[in-house]
KEZA-807572 format. One record per residue (C-alpha): residue number from 0; x, y, z. Coordinates in steps of 0.02 Angstrom, whole numbers. Each point is the difference from the previous one (the first is absolute). Layout:
! residues N
<NUM <X Y Z>>;
...
***
This chain:
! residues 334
<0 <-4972 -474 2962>>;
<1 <1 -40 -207>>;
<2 <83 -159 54>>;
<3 <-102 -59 118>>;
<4 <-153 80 -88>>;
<5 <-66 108 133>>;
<6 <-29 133 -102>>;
<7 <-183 42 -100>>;
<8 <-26 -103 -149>>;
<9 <195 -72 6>>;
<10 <39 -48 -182>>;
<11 <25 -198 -65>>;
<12 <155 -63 8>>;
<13 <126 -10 -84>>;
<14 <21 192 4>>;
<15 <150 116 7>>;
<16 <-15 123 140>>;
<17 <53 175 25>>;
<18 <-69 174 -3>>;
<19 <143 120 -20>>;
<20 <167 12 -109>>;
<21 <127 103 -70>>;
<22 <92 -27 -173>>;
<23 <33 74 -169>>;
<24 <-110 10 -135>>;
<25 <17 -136 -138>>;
<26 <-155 57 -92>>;
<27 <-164 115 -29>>;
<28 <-169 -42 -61>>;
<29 <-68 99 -143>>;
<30 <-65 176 10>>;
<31 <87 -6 195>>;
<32 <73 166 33>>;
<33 <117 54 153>>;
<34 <123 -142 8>>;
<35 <153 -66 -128>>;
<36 <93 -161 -8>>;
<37 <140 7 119>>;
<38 <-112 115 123>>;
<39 <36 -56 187>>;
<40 <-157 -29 78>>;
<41 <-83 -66 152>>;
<42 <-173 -43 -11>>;
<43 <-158 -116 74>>;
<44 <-81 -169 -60>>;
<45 <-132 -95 36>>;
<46 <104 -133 42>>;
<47 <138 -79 -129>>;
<48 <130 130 111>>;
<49 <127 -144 37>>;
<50 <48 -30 -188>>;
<51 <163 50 -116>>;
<52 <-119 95 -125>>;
<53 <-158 83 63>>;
<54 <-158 68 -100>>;
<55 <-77 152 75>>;
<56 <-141 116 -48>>;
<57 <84 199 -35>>;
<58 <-122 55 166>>;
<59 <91 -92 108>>;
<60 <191 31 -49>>;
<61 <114 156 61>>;
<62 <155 64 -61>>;
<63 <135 -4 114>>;
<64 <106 128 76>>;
<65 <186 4 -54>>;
<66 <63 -45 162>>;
<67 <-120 -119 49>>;
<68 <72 -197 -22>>;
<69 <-87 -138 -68>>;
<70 <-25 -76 189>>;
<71 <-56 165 75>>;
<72 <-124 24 -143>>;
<73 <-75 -188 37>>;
<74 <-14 41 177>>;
<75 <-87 171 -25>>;
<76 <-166 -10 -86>>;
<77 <-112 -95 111>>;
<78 <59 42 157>>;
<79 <19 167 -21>>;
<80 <-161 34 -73>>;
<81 <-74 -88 136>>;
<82 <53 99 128>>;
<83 <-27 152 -91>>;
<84 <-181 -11 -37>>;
<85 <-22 -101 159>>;
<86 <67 161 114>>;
<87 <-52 161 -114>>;
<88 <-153 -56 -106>>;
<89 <-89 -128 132>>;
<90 <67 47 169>>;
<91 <35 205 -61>>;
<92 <184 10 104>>;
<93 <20 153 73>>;
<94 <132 117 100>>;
<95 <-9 -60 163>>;
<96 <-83 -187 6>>;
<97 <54 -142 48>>;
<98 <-6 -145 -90>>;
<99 <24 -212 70>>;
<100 <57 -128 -133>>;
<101 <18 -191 21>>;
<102 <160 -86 -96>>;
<103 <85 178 -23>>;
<104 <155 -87 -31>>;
<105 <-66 -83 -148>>;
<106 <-1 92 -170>>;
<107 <-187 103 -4>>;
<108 <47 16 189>>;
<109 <163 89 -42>>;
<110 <-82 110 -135>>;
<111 <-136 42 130>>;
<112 <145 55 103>>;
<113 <102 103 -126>>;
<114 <-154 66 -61>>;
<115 <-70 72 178>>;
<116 <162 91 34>>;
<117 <-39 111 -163>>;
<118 <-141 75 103>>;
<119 <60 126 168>>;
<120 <-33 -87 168>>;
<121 <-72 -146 -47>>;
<122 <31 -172 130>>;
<123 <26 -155 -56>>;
<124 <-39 -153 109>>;
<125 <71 -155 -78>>;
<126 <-14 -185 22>>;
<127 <139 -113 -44>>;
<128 <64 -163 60>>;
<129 <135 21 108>>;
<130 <142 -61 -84>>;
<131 <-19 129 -146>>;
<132 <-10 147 140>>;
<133 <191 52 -19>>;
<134 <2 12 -185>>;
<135 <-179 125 12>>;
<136 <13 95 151>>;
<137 <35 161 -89>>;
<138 <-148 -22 -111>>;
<139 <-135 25 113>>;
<140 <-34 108 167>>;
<141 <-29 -160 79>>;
<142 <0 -160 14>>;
<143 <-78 -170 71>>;
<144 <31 -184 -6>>;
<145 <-146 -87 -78>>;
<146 <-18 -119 120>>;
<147 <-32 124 145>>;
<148 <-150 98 61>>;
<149 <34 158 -118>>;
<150 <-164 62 29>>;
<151 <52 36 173>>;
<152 <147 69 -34>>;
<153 <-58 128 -131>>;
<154 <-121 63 127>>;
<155 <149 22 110>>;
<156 <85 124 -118>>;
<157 <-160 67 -75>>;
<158 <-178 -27 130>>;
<159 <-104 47 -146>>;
<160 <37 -141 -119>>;
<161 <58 51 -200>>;
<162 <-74 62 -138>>;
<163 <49 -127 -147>>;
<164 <30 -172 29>>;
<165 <26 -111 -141>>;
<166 <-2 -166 4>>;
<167 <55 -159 -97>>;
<168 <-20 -132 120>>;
<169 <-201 -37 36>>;
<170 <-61 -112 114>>;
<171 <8 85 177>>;
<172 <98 156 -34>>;
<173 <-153 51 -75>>;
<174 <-86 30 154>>;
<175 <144 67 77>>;
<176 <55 142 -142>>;
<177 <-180 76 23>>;
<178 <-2 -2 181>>;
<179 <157 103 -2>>;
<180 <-78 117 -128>>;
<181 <-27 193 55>>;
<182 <-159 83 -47>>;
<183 <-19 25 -199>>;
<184 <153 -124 -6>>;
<185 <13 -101 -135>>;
<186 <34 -217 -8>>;
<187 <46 -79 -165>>;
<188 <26 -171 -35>>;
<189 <95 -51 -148>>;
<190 <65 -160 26>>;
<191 <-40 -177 97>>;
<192 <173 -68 18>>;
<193 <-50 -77 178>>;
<194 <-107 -129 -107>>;
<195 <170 -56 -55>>;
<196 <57 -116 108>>;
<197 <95 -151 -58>>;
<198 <54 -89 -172>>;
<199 <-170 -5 -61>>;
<200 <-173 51 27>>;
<201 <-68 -36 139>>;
<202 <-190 2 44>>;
<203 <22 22 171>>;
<204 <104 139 1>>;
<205 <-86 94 -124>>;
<206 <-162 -12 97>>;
<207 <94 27 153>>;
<208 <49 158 -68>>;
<209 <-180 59 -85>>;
<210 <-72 -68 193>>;
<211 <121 152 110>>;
<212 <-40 124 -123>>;
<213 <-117 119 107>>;
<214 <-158 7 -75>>;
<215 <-42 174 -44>>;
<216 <-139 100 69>>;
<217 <-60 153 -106>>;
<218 <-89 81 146>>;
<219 <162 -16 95>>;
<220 <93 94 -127>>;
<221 <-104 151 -8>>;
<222 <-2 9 178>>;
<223 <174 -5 3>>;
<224 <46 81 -170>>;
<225 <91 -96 -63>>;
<226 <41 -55 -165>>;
<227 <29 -205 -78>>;
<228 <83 -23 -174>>;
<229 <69 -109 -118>>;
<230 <130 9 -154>>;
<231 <54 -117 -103>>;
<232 <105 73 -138>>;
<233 <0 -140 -130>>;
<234 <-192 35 8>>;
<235 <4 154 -28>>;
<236 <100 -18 -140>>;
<237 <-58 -142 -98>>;
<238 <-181 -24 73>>;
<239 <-53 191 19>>;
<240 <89 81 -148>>;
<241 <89 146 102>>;
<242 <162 2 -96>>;
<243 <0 178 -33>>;
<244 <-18 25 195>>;
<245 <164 -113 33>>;
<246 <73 73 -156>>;
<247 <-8 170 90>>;
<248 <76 -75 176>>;
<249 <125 -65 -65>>;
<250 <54 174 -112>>;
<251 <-19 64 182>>;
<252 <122 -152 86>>;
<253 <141 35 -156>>;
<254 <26 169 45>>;
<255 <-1 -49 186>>;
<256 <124 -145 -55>>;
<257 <111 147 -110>>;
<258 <-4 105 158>>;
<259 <85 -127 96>>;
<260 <-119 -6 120>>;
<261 <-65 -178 -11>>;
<262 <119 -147 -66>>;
<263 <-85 -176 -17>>;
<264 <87 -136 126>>;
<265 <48 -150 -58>>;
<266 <46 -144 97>>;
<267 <60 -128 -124>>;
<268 <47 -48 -164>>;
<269 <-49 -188 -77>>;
<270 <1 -90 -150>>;
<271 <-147 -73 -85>>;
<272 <46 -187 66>>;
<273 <22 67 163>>;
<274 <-188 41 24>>;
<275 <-38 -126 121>>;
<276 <133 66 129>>;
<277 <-45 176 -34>>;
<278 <-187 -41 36>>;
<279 <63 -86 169>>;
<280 <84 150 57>>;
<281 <-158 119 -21>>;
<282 <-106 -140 78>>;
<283 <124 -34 151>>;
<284 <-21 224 -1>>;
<285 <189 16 -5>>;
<286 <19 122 -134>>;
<287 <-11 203 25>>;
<288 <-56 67 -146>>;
<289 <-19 -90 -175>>;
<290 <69 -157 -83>>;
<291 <31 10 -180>>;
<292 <2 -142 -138>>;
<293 <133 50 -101>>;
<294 <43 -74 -179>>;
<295 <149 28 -21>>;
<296 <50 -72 147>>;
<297 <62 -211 7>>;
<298 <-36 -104 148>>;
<299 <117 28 147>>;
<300 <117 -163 7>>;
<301 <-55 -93 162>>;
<302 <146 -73 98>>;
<303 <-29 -175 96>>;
<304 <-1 106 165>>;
<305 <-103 140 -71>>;
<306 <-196 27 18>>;
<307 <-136 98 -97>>;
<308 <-95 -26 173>>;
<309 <-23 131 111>>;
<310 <28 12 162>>;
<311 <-142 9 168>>;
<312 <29 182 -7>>;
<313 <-44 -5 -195>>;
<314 <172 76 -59>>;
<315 <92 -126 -130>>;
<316 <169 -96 67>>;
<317 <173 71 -14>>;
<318 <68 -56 -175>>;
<319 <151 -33 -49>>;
<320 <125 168 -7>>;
<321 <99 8 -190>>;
<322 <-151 -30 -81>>;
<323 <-67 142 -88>>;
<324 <-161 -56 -70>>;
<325 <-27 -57 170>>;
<326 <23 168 83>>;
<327 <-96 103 -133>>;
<328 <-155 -136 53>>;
<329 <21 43 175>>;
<330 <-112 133 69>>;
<331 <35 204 -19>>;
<332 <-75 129 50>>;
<333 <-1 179 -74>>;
***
């Protein structure tokens, strides 16, 4: 969405992108207090993320945990956060809901997941293209292809409808998510990937999208109690000046994290020059879980017969075996 400047108020070009990273500290302003050179860190930027040195204000850096690795800590902040303050401070999770989330296999999606099952009884009703179905199966309660009528089918398992449904996709899933709302349930929308549609922007698809979005009636909402949200974390953080609310989450996710009960997934490791293909993968949605820019990392070697382009399904052609950088680029999953 950066790219193809579909965001608010998308910066000028040329710009580095990139909101999270992980690294060690090189060096400390004056009079900064609670971090040392050769700290490991992970923290958020407004941008300037995708870079081999990184400037960051001290609100918006953590301290690791011992255990953590520089690629889990780079695919923990934002999403994590996300779906913390997403399901507990906007949507109030409780024993016994049930929750609906679109692109679960993705890497908010799979904290959304992880998350839920730290609460007794709570359902989790995820949406995932198919192909990425076997690897996230055990993740969620369960689970629909999102290219089939899942609003029928989670009134087949539960009449009533849910009572969270979050939602990154826009466009005509709006209408849909509230219509399977119970009473007092709650719809958030925190992302418009659906007005990403090919290589660049497109007019037509982004007003496509803004055109199926169901237009909201207030009346209809109190007569139905229910309850319409947004979140938008990078807001938040560098628009509304709630650091010291994320700075508390996230105290809350490391102990969660040190408890071994969530673990961020990662799908894939890439080097800086590799950006391009690593893009195409998230845009072709073939990754579960996070990519990470890593640099330390050198281009994988491309054989004649080899290709950075992925597949109809979205998952990245069989490379060549014997090649180590090779394998350590090709997707895992923890």
């Amino acid at each position: 969405m950066v790219r193809q400047g579909t965001i608010d108020n998308p910066p000028k070009p040329p710009l580095v992108p990139g909101f999270e990273c992980s690294g060690i500290v090189e060096s400390v302003g004056e009079n900064t207090k609670g971090f040392e050179i050769g700290d490991r860190v992970m923290a958020f930027v407004n941008y300037n993320a995708w870079a081999e040195v990184v400037c960051a204000p001290v609100d918006f850096v953590y301290k690791m945990p011992d255990e953590m690795t520089f690629a889990e800590a780079a695919a923990f902040s934002l999403n994590f956060v996300a779906a913390y303050m997403m399901l507990f401070e906007v949507a109030n999770l409780r024993e016994g809901m049930s929750v609906l989330v679109h692109s679960v296999g993705g890497g908010v999606g799979q904290a959304v997941a992880q998350l839920c099952s730290t609460v007794s009884n709570v359902t989790v009703f995820g949406i995932a293209s198919c192909f990425k179905h076997a690897a996230i199966r055990d993740s969620v309660a369960h689970l629909f292809d999102r290219n089939v009528d899942y609003i029928q089918e989670v009134k087949k398992i539960s009449p009533e409808g849910v009572d969270i449904v979050l939602d990154c996709l826009c466009g005509e899933n709006t209408g849909k998510g509230l219509s399977l709302l119970k009473p007092l349930g709650t719809y958030i929308l925190y992302g418009a990937s659906n007005m990403v549609t090919g290589e660049t922007k497109s007019f037509f698809s982004f007003a496509k999208s803004w055109w199926q979005v169901e237009k909201v009636n207030p009346i209809k909402l109190y007569e139905e109690n229910k309850v319409i949200a947004g979140f938008s974390l990078l807001n938040l953080l560098f628009k509304q000046g709630r650091c010291g609310l994320v700075k508390s989450v996230m105290d809350k996710l490391l102990c969660l994290y040190e408890e071994k009960k969530i673990k961020p997934v990662v799908d894939s490791l890439w080097a800086l020059e590799e950006v391009k293909e690593a893009m195409q993968r998230i845009h072709d949605r073939g990754n579960i879980g996070k990519l990470i820019l890593d640099v330390e990392k050198s281009p994988t070697p491309l054989m004649a017969s080899d290709s950075t382009e992925t597949s109809e399904a979205g998952e990245e052609e069989e490379e060549p075996e014997g090649d180590n950088d090779s394998k350590e680029r090709m997707p895992f999953i923890h």
